[in-house]
mmJSON file of the N, C-alpha and C atoms, coordinates in Angstrom:
{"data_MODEL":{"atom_site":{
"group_PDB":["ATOM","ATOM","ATOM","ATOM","ATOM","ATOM","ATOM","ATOM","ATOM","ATOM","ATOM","ATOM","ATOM","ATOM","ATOM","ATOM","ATOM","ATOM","ATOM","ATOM","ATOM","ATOM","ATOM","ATOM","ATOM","ATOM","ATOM","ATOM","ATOM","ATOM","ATOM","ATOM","ATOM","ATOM","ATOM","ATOM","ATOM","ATOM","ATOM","ATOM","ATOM","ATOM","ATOM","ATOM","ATOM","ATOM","ATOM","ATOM","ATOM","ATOM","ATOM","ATOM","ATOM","ATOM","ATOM","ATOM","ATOM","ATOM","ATOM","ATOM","ATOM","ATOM","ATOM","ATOM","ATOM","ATOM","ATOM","ATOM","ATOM","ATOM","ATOM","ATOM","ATOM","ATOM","ATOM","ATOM","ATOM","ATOM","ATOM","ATOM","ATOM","ATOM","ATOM","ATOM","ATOM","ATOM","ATOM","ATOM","ATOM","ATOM","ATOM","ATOM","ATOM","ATOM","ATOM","ATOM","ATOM","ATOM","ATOM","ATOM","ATOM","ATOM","ATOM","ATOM","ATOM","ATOM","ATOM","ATOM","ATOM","ATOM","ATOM","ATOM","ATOM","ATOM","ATOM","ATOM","ATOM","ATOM","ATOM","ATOM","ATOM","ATOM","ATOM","ATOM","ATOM","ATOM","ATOM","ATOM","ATOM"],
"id":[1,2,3,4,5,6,7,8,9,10,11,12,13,14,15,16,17,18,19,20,21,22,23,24,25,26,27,28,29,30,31,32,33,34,35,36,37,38,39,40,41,42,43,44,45,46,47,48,49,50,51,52,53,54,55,56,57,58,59,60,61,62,63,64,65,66,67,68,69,70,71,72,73,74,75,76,77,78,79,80,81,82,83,84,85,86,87,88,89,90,91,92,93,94,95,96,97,98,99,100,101,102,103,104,105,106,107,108,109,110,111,112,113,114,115,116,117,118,119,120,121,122,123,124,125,126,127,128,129],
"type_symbol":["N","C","C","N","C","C","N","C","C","N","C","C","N","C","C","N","C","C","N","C","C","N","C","C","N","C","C","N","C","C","N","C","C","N","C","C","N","C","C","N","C","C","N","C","C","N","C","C","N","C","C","N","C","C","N","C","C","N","C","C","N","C","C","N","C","C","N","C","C","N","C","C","N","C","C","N","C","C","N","C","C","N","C","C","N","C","C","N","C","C","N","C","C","N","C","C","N","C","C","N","C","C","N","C","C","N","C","C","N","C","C","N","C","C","N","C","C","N","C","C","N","C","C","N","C","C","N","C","C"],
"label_atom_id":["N","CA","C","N","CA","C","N","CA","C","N","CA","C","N","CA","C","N","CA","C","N","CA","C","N","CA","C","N","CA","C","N","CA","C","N","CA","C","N","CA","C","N","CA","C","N","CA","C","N","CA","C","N","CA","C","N","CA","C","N","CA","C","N","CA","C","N","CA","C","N","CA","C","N","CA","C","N","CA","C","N","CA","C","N","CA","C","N","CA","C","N","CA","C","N","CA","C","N","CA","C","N","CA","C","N","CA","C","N","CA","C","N","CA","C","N","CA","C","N","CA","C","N","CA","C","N","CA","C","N","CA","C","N","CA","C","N","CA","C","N","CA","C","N","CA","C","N","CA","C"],
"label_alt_id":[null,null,null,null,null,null,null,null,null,null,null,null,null,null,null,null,null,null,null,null,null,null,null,null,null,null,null,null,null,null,null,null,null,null,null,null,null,null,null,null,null,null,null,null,null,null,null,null,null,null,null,null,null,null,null,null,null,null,null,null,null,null,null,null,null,null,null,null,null,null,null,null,null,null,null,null,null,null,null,null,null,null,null,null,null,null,null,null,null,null,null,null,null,null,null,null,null,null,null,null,null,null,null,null,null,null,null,null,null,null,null,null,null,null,null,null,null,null,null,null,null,null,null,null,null,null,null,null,null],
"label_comp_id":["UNK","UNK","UNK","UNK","UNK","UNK","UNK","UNK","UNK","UNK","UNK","UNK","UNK","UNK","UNK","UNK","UNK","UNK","UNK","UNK","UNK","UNK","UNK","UNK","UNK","UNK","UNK","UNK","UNK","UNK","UNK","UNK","UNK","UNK","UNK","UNK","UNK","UNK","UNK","UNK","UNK","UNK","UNK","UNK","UNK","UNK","UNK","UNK","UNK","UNK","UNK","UNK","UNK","UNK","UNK","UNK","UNK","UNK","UNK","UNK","UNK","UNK","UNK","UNK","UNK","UNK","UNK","UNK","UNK","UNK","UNK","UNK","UNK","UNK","UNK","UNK","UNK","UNK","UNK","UNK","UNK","UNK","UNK","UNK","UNK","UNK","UNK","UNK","UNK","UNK","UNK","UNK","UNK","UNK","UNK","UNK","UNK","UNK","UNK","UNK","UNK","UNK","UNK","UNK","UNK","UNK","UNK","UNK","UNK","UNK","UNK","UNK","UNK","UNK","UNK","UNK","UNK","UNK","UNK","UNK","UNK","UNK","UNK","UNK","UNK","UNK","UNK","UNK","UNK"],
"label_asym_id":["A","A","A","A","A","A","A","A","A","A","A","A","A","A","A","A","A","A","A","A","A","A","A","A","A","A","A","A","A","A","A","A","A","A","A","A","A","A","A","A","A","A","A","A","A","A","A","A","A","A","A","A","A","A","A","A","A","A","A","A","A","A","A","A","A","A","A","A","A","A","A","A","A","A","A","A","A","A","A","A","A","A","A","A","A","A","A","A","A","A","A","A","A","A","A","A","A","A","A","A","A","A","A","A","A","A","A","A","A","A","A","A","A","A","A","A","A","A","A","A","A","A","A","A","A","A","A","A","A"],
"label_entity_id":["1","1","1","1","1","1","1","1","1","1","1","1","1","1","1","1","1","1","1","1","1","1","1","1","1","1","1","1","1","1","1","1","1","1","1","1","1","1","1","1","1","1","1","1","1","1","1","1","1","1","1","1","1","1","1","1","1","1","1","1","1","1","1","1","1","1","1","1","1","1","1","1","1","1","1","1","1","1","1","1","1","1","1","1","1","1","1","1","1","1","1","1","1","1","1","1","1","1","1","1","1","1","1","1","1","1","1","1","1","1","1","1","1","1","1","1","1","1","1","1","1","1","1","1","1","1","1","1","1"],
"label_seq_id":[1,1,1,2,2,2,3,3,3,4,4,4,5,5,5,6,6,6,7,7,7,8,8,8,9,9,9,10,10,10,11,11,11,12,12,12,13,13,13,14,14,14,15,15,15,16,16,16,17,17,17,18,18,18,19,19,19,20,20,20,21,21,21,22,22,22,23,23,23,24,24,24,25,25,25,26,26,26,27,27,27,28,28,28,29,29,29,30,30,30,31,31,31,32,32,32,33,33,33,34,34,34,35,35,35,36,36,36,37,37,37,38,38,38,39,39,39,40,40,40,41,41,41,42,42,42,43,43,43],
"pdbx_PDB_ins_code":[null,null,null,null,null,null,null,null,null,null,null,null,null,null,null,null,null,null,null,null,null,null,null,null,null,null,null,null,null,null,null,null,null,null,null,null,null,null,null,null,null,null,null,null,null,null,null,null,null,null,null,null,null,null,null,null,null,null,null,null,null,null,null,null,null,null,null,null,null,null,null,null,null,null,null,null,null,null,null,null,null,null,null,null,null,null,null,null,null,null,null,null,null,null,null,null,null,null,null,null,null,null,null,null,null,null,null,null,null,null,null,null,null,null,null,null,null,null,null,null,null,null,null,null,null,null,null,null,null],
"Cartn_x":[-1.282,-0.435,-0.396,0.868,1.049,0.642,-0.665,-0.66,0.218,0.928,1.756,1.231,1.384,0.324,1.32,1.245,1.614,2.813,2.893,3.278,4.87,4.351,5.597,6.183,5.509,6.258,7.541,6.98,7.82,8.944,8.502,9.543,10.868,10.147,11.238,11.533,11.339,11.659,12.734,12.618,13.552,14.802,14.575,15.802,16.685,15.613,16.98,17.498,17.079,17.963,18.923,19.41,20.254,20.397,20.0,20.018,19.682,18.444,17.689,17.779,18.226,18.174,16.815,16.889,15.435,14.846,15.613,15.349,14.96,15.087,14.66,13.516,13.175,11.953,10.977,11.642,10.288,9.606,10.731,10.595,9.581,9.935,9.312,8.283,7.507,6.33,5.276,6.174,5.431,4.797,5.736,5.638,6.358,6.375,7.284,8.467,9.63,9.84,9.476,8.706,8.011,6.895,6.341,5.298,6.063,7.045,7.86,8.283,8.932,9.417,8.222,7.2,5.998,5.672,5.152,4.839,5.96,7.248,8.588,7.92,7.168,7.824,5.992,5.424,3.697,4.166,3.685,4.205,2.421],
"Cartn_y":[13.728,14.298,13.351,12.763,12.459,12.844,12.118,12.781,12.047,12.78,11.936,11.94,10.813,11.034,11.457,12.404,12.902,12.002,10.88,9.945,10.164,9.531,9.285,10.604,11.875,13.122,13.519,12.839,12.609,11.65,10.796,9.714,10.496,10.85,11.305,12.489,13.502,14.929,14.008,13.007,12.513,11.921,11.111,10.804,11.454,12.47,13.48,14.2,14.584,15.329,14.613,13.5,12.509,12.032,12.919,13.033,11.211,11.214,9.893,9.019,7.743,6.483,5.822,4.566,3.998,3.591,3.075,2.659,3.786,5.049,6.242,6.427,6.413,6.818,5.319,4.137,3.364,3.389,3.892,4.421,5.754,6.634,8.187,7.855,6.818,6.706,5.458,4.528,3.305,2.406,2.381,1.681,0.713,-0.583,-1.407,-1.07,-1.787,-1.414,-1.758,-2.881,-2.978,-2.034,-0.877,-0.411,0.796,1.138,2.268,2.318,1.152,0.625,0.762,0.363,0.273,1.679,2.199,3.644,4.474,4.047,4.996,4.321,2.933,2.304,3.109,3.285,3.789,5.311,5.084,7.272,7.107],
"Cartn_z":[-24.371,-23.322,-22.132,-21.639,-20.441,-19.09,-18.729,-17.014,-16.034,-15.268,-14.248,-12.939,-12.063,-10.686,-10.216,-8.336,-7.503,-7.652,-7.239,-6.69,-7.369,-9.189,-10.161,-10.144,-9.933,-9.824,-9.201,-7.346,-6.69,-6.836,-6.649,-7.765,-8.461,-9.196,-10.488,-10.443,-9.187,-8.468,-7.492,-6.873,-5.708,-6.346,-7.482,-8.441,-8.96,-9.661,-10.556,-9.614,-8.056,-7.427,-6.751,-6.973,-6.738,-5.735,-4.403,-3.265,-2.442,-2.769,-2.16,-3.413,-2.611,-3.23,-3.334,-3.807,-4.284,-2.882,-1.857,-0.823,-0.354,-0.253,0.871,0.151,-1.214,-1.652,-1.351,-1.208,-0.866,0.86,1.543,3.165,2.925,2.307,2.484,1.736,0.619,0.015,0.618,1.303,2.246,0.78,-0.412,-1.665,-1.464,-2.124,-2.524,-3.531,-3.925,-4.633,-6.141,-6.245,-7.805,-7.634,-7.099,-7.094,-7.678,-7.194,-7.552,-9.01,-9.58,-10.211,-11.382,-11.259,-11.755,-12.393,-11.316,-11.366,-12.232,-12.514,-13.489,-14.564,-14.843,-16.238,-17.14,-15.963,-16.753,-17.127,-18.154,-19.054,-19.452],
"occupancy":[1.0,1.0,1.0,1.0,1.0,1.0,1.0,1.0,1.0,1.0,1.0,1.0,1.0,1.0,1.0,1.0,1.0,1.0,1.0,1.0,1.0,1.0,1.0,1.0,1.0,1.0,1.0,1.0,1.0,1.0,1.0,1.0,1.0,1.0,1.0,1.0,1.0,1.0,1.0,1.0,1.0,1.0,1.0,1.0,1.0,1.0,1.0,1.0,1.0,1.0,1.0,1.0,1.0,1.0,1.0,1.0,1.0,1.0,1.0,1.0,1.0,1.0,1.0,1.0,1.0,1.0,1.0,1.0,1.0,1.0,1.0,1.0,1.0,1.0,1.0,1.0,1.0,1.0,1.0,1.0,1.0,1.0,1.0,1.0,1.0,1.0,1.0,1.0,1.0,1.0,1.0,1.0,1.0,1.0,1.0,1.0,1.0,1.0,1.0,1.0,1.0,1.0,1.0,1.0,1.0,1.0,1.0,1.0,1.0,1.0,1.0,1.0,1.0,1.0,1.0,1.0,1.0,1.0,1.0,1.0,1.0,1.0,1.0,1.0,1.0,1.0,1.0,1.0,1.0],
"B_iso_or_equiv":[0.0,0.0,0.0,0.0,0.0,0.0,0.0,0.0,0.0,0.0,0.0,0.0,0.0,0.0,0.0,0.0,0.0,0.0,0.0,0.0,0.0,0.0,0.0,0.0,0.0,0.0,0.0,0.0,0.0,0.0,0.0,0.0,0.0,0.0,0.0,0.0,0.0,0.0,0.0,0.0,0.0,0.0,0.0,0.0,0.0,0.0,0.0,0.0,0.0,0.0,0.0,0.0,0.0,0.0,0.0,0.0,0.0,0.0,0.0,0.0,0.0,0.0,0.0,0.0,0.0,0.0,0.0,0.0,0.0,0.0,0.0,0.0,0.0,0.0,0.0,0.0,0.0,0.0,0.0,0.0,0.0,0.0,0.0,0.0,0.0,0.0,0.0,0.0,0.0,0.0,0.0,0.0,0.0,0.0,0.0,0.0,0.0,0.0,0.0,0.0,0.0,0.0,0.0,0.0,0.0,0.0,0.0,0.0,0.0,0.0,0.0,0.0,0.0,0.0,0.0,0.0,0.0,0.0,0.0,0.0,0.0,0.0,0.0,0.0,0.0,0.0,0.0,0.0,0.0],
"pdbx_formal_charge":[null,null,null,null,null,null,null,null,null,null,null,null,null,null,null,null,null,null,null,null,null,null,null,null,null,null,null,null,null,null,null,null,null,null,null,null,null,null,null,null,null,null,null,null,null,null,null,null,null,null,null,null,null,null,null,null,null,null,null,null,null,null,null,null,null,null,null,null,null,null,null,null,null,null,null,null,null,null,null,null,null,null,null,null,null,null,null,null,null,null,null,null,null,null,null,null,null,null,null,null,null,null,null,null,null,null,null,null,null,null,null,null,null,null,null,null,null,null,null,null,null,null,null,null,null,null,null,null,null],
"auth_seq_id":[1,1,1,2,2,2,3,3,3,4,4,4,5,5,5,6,6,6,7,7,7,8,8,8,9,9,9,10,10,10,11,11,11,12,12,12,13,13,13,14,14,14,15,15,15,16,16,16,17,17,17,18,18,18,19,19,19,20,20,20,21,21,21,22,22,22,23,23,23,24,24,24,25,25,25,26,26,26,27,27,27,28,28,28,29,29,29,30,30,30,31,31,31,32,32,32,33,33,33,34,34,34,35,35,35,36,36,36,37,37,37,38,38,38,39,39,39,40,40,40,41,41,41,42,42,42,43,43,43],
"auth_comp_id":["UNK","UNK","UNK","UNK","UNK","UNK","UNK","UNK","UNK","UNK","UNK","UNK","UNK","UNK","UNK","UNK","UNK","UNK","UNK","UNK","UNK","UNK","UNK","UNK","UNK","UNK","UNK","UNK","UNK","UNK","UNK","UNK","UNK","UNK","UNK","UNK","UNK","UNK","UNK","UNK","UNK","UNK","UNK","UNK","UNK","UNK","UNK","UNK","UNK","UNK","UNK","UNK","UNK","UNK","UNK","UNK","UNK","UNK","UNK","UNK","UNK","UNK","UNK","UNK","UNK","UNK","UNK","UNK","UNK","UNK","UNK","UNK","UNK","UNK","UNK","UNK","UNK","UNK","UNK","UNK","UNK","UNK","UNK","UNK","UNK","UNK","UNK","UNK","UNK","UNK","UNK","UNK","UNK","UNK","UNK","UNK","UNK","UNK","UNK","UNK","UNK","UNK","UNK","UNK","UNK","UNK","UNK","UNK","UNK","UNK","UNK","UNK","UNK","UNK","UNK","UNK","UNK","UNK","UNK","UNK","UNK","UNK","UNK","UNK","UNK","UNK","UNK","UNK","UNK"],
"auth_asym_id":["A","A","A","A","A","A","A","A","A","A","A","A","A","A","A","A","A","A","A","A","A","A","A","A","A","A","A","A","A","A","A","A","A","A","A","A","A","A","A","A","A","A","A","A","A","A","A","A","A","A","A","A","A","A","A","A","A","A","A","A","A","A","A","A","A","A","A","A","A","A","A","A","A","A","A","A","A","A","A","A","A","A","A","A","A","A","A","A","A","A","A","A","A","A","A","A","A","A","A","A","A","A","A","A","A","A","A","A","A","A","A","A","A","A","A","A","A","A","A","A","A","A","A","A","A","A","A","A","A"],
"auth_atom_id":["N","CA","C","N","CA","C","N","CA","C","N","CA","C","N","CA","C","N","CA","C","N","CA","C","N","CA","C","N","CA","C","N","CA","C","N","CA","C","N","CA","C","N","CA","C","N","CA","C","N","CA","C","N","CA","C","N","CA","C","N","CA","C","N","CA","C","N","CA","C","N","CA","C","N","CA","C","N","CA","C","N","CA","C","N","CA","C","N","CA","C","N","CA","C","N","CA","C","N","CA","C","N","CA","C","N","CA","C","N","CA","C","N","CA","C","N","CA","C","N","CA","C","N","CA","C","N","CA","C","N","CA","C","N","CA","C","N","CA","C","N","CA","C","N","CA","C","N","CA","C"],
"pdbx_PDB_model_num":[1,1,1,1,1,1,1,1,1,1,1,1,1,1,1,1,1,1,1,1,1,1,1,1,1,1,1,1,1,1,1,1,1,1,1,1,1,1,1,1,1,1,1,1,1,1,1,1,1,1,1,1,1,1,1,1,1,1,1,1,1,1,1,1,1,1,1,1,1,1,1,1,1,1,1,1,1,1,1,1,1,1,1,1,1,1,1,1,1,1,1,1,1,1,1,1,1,1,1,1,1,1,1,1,1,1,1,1,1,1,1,1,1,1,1,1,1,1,1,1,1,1,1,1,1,1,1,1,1]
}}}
């Protein structure tokens, strides 16, 4: 079973609601964007 951290949750709660772009989620998480990027590609 997949554990997902807080983090990728948010992530991928901020995406599918289409709302915020990649840039607002690397502002609202203080991530880079390969950290972000990172954090989608680890299952």
């Amino acid at each position: 079973m997949v554990r997902y951290s807080p983090t990728r949750k948010l992530i991928l709660a901020a995406l599918s609601d289409n709302k915020l772009s990649l840039r607002d989620i690397v502002k609202a998480t203080k991530l880079t964007g390969s950290a972000i990027n990172n954090a989608l590609l680890l299952c």
